[in-house]
PyMOL commands that place a pseudoatom at each C-alpha (Angstrom):
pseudoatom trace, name=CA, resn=UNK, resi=1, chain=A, elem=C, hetatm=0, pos=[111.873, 147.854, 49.694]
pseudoatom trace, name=CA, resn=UNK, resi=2, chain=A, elem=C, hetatm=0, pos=[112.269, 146.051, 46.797]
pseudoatom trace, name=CA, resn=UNK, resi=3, chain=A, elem=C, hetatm=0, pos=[109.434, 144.569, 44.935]
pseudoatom trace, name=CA, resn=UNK, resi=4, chain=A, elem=C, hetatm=0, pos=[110.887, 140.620, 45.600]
pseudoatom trace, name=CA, resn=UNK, resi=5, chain=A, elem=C, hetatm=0, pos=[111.490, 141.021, 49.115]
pseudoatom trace, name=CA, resn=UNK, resi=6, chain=A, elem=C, hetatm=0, pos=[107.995, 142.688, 50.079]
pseudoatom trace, name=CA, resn=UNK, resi=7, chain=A, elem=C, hetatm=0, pos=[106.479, 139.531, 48.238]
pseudoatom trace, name=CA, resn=UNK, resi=8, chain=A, elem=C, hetatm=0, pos=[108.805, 137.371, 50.794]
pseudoatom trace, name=CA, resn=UNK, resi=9, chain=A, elem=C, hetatm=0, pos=[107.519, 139.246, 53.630]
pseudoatom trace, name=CA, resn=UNK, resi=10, chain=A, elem=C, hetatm=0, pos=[103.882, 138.816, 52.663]
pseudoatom trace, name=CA, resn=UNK, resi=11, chain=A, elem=C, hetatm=0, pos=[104.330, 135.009, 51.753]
pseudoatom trace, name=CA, resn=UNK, resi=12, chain=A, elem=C, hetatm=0, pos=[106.080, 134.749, 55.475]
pseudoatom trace, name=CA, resn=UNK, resi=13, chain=A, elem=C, hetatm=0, pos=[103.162, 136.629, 57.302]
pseudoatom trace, name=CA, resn=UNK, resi=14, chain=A, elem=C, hetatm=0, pos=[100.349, 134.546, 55.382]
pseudoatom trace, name=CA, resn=UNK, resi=15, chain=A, elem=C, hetatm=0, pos=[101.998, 131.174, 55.962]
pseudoatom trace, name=CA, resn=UNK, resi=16, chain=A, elem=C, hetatm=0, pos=[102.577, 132.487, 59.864]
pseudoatom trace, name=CA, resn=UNK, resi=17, chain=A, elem=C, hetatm=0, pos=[99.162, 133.141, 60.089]
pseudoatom trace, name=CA, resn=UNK, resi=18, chain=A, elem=C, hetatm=0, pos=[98.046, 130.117, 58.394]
pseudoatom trace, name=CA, resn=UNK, resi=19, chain=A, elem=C, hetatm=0, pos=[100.230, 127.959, 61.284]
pseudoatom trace, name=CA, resn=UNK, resi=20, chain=A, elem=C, hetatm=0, pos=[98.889, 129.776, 63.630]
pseudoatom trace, name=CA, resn=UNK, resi=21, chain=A, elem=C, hetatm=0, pos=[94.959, 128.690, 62.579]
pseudoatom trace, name=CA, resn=UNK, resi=22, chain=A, elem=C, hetatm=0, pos=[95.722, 125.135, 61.784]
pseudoatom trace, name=CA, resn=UNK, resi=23, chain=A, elem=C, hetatm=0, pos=[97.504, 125.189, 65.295]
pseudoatom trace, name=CA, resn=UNK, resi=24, chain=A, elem=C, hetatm=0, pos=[94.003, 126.776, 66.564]
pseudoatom trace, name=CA, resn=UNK, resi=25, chain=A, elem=C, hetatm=0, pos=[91.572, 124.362, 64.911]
pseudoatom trace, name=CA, resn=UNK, resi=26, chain=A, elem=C, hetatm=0, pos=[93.780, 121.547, 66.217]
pseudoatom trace, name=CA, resn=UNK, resi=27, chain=A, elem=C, hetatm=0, pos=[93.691, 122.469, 69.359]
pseudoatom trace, name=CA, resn=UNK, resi=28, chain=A, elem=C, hetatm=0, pos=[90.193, 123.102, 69.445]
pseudoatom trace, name=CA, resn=UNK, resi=29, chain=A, elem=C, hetatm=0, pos=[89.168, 119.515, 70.221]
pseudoatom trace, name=CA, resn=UNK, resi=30, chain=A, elem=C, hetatm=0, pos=[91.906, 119.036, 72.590]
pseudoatom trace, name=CA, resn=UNK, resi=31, chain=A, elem=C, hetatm=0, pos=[90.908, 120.385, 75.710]
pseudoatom trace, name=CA, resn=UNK, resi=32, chain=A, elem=C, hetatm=0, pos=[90.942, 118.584, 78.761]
pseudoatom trace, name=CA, resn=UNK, resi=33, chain=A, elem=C, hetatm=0, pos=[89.105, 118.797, 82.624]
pseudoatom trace, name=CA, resn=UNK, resi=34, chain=A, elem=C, hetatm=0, pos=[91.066, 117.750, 84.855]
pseudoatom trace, name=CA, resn=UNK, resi=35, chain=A, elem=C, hetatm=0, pos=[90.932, 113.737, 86.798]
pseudoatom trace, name=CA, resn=UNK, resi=36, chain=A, elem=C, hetatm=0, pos=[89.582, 114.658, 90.025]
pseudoatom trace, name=CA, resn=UNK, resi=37, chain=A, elem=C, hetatm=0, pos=[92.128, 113.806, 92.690]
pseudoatom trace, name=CA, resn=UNK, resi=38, chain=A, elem=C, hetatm=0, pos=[91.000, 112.108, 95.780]
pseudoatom trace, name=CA, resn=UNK, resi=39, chain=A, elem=C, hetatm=0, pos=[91.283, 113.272, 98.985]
pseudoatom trace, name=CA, resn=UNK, resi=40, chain=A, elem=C, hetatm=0, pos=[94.482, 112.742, 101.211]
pseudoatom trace, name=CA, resn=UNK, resi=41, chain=A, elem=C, hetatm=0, pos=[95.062, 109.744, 102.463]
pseudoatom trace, name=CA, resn=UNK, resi=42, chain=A, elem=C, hetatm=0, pos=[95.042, 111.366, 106.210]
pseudoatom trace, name=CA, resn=UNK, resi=43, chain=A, elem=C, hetatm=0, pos=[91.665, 112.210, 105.557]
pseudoatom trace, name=CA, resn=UNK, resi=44, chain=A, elem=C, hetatm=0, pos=[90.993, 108.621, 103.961]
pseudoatom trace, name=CA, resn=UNK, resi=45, chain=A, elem=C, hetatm=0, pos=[91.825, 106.554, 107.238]
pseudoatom trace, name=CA, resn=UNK, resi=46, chain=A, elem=C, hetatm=0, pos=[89.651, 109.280, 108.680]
pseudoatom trace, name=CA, resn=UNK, resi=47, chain=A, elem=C, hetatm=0, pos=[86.603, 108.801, 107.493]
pseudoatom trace, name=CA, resn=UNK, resi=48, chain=A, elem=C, hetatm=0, pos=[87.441, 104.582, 107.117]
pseudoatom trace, name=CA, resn=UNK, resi=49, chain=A, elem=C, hetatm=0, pos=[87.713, 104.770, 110.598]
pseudoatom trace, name=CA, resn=UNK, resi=50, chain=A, elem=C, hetatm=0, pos=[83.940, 105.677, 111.141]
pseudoatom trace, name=CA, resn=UNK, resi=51, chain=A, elem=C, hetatm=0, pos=[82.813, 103.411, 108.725]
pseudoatom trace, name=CA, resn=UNK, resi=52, chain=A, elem=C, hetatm=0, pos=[81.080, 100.682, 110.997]
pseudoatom trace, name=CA, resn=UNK, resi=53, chain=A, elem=C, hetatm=0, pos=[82.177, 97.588, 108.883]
pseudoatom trace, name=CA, resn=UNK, resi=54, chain=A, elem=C, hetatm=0, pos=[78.571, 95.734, 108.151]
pseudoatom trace, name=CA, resn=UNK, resi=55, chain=A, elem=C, hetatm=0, pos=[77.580, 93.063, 106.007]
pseudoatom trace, name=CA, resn=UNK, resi=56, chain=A, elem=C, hetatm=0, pos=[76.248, 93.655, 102.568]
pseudoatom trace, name=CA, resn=UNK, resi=57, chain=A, elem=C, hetatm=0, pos=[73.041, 92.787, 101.322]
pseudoatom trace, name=CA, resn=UNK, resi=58, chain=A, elem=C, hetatm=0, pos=[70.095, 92.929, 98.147]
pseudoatom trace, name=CA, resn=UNK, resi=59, chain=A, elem=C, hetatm=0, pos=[73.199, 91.191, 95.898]
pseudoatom trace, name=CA, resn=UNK, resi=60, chain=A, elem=C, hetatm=0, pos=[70.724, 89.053, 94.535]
pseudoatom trace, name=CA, resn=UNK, resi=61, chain=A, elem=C, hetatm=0, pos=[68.372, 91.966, 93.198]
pseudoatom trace, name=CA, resn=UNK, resi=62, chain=A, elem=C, hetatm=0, pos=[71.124, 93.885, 91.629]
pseudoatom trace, name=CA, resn=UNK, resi=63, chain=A, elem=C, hetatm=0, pos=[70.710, 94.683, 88.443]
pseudoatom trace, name=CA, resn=UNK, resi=64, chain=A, elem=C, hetatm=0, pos=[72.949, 97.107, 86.106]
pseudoatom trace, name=CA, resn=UNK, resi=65, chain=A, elem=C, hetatm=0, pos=[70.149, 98.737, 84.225]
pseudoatom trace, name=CA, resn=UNK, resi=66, chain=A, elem=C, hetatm=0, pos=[68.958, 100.502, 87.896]
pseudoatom trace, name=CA, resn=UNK, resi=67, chain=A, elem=C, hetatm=0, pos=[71.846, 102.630, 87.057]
pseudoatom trace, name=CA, resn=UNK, resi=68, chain=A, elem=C, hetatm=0, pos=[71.174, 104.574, 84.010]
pseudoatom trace, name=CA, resn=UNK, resi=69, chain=A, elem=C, hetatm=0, pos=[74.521, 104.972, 81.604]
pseudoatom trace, name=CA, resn=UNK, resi=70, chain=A, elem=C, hetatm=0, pos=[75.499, 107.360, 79.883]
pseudoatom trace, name=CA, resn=UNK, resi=71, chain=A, elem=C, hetatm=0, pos=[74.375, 110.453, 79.841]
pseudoatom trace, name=CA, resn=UNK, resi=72, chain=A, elem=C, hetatm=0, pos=[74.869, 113.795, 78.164]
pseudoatom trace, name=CA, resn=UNK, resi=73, chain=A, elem=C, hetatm=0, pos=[77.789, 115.630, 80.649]
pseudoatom trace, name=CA, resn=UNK, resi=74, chain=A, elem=C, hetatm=0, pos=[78.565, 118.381, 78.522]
pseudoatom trace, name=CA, resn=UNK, resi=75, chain=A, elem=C, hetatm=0, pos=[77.740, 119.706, 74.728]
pseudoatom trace, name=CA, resn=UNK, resi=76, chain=A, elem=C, hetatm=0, pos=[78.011, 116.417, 72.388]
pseudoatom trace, name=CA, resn=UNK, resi=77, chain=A, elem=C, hetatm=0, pos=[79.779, 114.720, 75.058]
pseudoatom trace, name=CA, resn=UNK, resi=78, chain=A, elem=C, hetatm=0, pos=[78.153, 111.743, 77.045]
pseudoatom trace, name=CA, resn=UNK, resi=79, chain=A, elem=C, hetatm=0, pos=[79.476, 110.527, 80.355]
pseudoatom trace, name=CA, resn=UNK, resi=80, chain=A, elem=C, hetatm=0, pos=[81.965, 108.203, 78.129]
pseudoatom trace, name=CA, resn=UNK, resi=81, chain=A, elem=C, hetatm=0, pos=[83.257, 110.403, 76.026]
pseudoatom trace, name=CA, resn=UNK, resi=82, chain=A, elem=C, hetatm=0, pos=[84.225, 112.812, 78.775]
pseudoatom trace, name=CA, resn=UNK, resi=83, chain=A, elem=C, hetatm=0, pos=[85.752, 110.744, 80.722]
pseudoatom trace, name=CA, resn=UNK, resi=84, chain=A, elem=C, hetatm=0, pos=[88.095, 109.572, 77.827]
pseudoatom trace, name=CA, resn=UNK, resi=85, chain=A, elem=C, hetatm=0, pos=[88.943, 113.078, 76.772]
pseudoatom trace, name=CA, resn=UNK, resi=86, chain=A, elem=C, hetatm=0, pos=[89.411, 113.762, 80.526]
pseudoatom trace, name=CA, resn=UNK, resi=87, chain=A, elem=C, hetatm=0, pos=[91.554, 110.917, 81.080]
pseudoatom trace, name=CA, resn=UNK, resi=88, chain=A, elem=C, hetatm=0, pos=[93.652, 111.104, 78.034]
pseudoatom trace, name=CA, resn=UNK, resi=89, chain=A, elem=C, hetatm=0, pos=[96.565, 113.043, 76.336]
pseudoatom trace, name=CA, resn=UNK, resi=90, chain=A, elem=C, hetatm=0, pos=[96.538, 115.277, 73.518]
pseudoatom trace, name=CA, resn=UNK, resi=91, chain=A, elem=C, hetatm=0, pos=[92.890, 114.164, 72.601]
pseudoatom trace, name=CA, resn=UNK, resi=92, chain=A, elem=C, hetatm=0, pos=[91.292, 115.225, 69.526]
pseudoatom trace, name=CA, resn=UNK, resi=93, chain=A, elem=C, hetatm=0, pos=[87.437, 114.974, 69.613]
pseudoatom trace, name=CA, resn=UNK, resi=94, chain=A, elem=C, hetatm=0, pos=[85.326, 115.091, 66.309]
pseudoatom trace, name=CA, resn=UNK, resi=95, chain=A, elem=C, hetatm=0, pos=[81.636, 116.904, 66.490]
pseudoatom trace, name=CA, resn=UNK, resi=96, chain=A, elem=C, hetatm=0, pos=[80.268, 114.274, 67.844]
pseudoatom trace, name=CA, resn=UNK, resi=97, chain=A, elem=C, hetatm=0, pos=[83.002, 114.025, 70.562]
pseudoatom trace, name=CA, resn=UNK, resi=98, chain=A, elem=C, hetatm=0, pos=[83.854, 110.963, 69.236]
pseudoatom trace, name=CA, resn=UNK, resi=99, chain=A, elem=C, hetatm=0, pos=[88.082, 110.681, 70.110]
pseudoatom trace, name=CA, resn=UNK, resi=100, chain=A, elem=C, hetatm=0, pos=[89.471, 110.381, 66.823]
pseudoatom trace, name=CA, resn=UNK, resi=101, chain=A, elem=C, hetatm=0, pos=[93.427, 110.557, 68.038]
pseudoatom trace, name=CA, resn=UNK, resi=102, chain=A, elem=C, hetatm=0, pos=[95.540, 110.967, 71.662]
pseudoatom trace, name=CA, resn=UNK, resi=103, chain=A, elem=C, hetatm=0, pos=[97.283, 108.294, 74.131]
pseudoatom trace, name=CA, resn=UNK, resi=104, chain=A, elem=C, hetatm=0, pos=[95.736, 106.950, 77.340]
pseudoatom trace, name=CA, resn=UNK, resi=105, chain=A, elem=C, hetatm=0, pos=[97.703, 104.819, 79.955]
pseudoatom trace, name=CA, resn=UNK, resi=106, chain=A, elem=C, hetatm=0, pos=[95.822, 102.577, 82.111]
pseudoatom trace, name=CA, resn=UNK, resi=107, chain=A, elem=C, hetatm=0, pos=[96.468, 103.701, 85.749]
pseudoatom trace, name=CA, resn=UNK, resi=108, chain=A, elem=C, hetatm=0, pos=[95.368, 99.506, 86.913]
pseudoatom trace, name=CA, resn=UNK, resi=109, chain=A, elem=C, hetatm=0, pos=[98.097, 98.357, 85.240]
pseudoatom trace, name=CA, resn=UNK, resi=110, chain=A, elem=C, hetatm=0, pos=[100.296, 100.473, 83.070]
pseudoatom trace, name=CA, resn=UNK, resi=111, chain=A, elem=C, hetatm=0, pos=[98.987, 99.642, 79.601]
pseudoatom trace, name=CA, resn=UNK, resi=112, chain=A, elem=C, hetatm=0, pos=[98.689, 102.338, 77.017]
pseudoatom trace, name=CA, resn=UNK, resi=113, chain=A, elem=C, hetatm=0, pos=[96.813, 102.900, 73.854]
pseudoatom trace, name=CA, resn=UNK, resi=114, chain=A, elem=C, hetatm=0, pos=[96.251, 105.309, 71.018]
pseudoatom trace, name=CA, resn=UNK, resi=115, chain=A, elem=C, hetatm=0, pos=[93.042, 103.841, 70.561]
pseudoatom trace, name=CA, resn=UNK, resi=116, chain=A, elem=C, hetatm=0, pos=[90.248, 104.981, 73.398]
pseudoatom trace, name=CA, resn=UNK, resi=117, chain=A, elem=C, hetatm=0, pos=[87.860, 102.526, 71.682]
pseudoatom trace, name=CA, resn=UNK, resi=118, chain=A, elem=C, hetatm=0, pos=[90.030, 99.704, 73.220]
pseudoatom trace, name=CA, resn=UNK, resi=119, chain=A, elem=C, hetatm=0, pos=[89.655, 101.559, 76.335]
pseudoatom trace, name=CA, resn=UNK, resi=120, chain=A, elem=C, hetatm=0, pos=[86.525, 101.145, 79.014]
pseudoatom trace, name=CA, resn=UNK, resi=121, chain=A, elem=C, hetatm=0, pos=[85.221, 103.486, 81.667]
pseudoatom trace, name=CA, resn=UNK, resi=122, chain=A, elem=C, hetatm=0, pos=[85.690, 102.139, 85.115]
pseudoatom trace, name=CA, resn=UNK, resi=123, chain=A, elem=C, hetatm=0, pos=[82.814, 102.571, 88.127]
pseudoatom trace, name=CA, resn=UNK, resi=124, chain=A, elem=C, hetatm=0, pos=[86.172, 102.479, 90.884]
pseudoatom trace, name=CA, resn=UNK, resi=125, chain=A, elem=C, hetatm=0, pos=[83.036, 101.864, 93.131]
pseudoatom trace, name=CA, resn=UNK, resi=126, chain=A, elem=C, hetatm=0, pos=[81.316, 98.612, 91.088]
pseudoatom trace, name=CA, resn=UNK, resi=127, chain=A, elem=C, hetatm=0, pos=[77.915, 99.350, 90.598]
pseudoatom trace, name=CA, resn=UNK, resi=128, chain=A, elem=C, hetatm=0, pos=[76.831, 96.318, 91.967]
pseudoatom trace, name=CA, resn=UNK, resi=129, chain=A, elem=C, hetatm=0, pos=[78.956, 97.313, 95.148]
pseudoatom trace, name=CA, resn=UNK, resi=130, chain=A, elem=C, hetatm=0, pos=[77.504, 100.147, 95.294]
pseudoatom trace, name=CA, resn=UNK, resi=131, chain=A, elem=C, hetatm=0, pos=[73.664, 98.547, 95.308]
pseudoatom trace, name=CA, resn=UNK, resi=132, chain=A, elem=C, hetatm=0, pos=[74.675, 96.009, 98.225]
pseudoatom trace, name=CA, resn=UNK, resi=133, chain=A, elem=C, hetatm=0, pos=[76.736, 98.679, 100.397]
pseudoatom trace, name=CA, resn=UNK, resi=134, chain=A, elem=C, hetatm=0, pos=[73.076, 100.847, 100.354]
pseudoatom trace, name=CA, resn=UNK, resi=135, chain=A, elem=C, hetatm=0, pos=[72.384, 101.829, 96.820]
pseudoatom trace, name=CA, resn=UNK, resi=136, chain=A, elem=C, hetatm=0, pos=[69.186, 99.370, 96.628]
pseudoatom trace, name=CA, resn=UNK, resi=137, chain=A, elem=C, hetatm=0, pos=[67.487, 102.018, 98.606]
pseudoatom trace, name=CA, resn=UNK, resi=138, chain=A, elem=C, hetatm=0, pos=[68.189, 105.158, 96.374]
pseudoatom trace, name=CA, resn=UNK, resi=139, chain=A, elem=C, hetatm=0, pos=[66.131, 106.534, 93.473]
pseudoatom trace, name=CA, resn=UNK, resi=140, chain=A, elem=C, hetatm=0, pos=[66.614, 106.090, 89.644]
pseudoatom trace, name=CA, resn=UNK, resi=141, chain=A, elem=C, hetatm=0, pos=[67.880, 109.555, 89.938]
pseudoatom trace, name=CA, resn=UNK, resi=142, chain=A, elem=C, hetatm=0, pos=[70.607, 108.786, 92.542]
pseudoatom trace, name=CA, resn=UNK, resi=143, chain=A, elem=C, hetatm=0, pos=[71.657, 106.049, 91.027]
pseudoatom trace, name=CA, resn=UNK, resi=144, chain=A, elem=C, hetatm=0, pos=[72.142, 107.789, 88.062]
pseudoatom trace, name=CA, resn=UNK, resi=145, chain=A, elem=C, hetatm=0, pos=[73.831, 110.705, 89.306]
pseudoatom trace, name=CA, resn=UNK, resi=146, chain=A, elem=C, hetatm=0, pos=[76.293, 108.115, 90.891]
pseudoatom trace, name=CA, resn=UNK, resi=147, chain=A, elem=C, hetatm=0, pos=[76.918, 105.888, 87.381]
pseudoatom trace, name=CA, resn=UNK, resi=148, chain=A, elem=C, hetatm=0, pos=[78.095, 109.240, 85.890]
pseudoatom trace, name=CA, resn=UNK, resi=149, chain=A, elem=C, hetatm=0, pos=[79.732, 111.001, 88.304]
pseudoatom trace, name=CA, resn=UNK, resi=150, chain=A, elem=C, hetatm=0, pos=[82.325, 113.326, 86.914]
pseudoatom trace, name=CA, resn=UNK, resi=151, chain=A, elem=C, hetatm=0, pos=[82.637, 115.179, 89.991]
pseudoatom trace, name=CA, resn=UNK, resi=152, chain=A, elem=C, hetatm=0, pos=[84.712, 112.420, 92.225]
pseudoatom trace, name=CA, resn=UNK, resi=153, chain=A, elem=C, hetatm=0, pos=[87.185, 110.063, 91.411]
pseudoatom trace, name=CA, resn=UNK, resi=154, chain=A, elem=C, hetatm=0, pos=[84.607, 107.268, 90.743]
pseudoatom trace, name=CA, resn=UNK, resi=155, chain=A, elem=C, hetatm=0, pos=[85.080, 106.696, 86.754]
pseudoatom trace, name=CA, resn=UNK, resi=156, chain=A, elem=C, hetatm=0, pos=[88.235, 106.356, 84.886]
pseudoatom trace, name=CA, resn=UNK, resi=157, chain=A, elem=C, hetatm=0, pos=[89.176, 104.858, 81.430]
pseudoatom trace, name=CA, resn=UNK, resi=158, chain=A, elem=C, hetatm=0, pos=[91.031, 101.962, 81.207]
pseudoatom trace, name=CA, resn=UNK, resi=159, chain=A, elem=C, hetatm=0, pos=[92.149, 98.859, 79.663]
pseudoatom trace, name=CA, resn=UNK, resi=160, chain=A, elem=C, hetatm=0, pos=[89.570, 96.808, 79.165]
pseudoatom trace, name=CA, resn=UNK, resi=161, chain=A, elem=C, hetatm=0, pos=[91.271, 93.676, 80.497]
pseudoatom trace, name=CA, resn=UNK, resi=162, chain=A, elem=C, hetatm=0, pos=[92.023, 95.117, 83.924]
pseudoatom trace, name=CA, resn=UNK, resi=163, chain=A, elem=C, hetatm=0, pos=[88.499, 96.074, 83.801]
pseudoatom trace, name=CA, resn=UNK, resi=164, chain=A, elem=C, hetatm=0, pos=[87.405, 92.713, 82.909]
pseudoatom trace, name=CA, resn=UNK, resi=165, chain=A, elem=C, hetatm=0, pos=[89.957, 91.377, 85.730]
pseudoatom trace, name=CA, resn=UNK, resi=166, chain=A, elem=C, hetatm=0, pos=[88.573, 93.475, 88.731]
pseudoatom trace, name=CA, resn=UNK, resi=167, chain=A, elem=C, hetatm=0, pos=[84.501, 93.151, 87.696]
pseudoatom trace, name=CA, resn=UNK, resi=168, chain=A, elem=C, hetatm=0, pos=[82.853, 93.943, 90.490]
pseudoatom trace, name=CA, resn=UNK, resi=169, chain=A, elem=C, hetatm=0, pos=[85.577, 93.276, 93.234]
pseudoatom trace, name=CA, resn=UNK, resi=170, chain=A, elem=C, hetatm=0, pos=[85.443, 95.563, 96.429]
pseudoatom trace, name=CA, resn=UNK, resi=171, chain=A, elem=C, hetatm=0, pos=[89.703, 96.304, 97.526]
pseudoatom trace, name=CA, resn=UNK, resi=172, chain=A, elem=C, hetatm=0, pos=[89.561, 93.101, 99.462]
pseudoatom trace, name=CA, resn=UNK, resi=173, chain=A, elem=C, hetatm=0, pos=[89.330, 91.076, 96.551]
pseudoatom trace, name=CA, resn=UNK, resi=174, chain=A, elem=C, hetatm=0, pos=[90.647, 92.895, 93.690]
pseudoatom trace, name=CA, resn=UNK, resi=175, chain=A, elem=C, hetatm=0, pos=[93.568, 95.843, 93.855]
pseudoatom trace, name=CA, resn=UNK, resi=176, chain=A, elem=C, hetatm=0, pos=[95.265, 97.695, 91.073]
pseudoatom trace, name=CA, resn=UNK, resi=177, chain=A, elem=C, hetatm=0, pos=[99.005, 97.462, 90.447]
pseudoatom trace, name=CA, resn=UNK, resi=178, chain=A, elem=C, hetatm=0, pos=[100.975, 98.802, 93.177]
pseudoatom trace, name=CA, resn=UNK, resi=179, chain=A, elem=C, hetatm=0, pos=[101.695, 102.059, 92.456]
pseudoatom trace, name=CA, resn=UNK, resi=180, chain=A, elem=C, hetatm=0, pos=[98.159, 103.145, 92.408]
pseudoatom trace, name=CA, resn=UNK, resi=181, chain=A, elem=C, hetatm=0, pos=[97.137, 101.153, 95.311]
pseudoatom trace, name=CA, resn=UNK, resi=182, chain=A, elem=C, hetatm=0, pos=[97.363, 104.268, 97.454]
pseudoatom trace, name=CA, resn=UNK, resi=183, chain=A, elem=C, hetatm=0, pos=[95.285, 106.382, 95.002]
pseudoatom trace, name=CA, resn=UNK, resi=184, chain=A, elem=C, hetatm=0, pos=[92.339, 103.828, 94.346]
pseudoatom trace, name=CA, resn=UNK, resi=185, chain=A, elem=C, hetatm=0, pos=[92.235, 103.467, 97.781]
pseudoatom trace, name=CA, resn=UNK, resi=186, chain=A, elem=C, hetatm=0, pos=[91.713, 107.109, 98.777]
pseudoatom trace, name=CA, resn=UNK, resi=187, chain=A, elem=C, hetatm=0, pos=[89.406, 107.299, 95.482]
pseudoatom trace, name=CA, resn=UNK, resi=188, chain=A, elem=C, hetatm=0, pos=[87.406, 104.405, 96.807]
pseudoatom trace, name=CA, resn=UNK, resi=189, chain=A, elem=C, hetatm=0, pos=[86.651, 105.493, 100.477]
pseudoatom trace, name=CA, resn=UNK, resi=190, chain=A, elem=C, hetatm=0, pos=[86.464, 109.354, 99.320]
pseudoatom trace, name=CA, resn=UNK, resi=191, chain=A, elem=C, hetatm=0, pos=[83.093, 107.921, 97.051]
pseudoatom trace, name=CA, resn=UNK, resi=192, chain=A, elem=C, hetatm=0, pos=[81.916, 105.481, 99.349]
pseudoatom trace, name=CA, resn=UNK, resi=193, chain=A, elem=C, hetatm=0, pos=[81.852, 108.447, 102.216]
pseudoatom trace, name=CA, resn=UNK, resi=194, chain=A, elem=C, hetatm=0, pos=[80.372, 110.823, 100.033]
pseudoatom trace, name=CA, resn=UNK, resi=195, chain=A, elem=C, hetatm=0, pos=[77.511, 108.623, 98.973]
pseudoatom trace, name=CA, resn=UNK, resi=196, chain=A, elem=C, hetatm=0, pos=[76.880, 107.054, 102.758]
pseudoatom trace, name=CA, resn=UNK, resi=197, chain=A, elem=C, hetatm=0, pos=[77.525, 103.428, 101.095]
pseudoatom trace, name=CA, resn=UNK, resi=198, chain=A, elem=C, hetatm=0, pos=[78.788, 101.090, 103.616]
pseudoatom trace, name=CA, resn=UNK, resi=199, chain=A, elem=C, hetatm=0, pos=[81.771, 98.751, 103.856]
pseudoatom trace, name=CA, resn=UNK, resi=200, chain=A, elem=C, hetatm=0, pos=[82.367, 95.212, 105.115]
pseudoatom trace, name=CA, resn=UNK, resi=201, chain=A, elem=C, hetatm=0, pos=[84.773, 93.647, 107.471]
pseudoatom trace, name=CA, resn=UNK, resi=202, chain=A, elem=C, hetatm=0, pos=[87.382, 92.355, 104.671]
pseudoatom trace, name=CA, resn=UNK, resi=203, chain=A, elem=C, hetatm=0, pos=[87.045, 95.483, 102.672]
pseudoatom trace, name=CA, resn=UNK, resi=204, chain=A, elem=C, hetatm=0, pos=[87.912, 97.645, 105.562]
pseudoatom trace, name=CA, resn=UNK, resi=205, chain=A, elem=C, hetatm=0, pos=[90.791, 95.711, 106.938]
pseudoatom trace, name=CA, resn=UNK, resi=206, chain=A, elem=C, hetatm=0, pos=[92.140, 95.842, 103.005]
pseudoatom trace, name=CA, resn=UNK, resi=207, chain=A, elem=C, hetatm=0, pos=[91.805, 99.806, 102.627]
pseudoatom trace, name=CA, resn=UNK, resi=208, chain=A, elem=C, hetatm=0, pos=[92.953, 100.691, 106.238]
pseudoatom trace, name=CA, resn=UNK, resi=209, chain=A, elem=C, hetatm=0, pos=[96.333, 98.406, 105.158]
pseudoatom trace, name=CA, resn=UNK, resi=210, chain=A, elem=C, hetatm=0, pos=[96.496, 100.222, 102.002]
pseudoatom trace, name=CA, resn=UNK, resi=211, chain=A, elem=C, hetatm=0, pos=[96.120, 103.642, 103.518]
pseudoatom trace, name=CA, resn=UNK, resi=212, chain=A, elem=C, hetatm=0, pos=[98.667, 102.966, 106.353]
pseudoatom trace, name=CA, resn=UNK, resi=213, chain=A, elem=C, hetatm=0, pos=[101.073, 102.810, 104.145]
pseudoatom trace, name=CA, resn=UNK, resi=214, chain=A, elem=C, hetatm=0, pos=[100.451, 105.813, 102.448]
for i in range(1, 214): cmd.bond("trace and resi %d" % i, "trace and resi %d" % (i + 1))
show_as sticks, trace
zoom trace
């Protein structure tokens, strides 16, 4: 083989190798759990329907720092950062897992971003719901392990003004856009079973609406 043509072959394998590393390293930060999907909405108006709707109480003695946030989920990632390299696409993470690039679409209400700091991480079940549906008689531990549950479809990033719009709303007050009406509402009674937390009257009629029409 001539001398010319051996040097193109070599300059073709080293730059196809090279590719191939940059495409490693850049894909290193990118990887992604998947957003736990709630449970089916036949077995949503299942369990709502044993739900004894009762009244909530201790609102007055909520307060947010009972429910420690955030903690360390996995390596360099606390329960924030997780949830927005979870939740997002093509994420790059930095050492810290910091997101330093990717896209994220709100699921409330359609907006997107390439910027996860404009972004916040959404209790579906408000914290404060959570304390006067029965978490004002759980440990610092429970309530922990339920602010930063990564397990069931109680967090999820996004935008910061739908956030902001549903505070601490229970279905009956506050409901994402329609399209994910169905999904929130599974989400919602999947976490409130799993945790024992109770619902009231209005809040039950909403969901068992939702979920008939699912």
């Amino acid at each position: 083989m001539p001398k010319n043509r051996i040097a193109r072959a070599i300059c073709a394998f080293v730059s196809s190798a090279l590719l191939a590393m940059v495409a490693l390293l850049a894909g290193s930060g990118t990887a992604q759990a998947a957003l736990p999907t709630p449970i089916a909405a036949s077995t949503a108006r299942s369990y709502l329907s044993g739900m004894t709707a009762t009244a909530e109480t201790h609102a007055s003695t909520y307060d947010r720092d009972l429910f420690p946030t955030w903690i360390t989920i996995s390596g360099t990632c606390n329960t924030r950062e997780y949830v927005i390299k979870r939740d997002g696409t093509s994420v790059v993470t930095n050492s810290a897992c910091t997101a330093t690039s990717g896209h994220w679409t709100s699921a409330y209400d359609g907006v997107t971003t390439t910027n996860a700091s404009s972004f916040d991480i959404d209790h579906l079940v408000p914290l404060a719901e959570a304390w006067a549906s029965g978490a004002w008689s759980w440990t610092t531990a429970q309530r922990q392990a339920f602010a930063n549950d990564v397990t069931r479809p109680q967090l999820i990033a996004v935008s910061a003004s739908s956030n902001r719009s549903k505070g601490d709303d229970d279905p009956a007050e506050w409901l994402p856009q329609t399209s994910y009406q169905c999904t929130y509402a599974r989400a919602w009674v999947q976490v409130k079973h799993t945790y024992g937390l109770s619902v009231d009257s209005a809040e039950k009629s909403t969901l068992s609406s939702v979920l008939s029409g699912c």
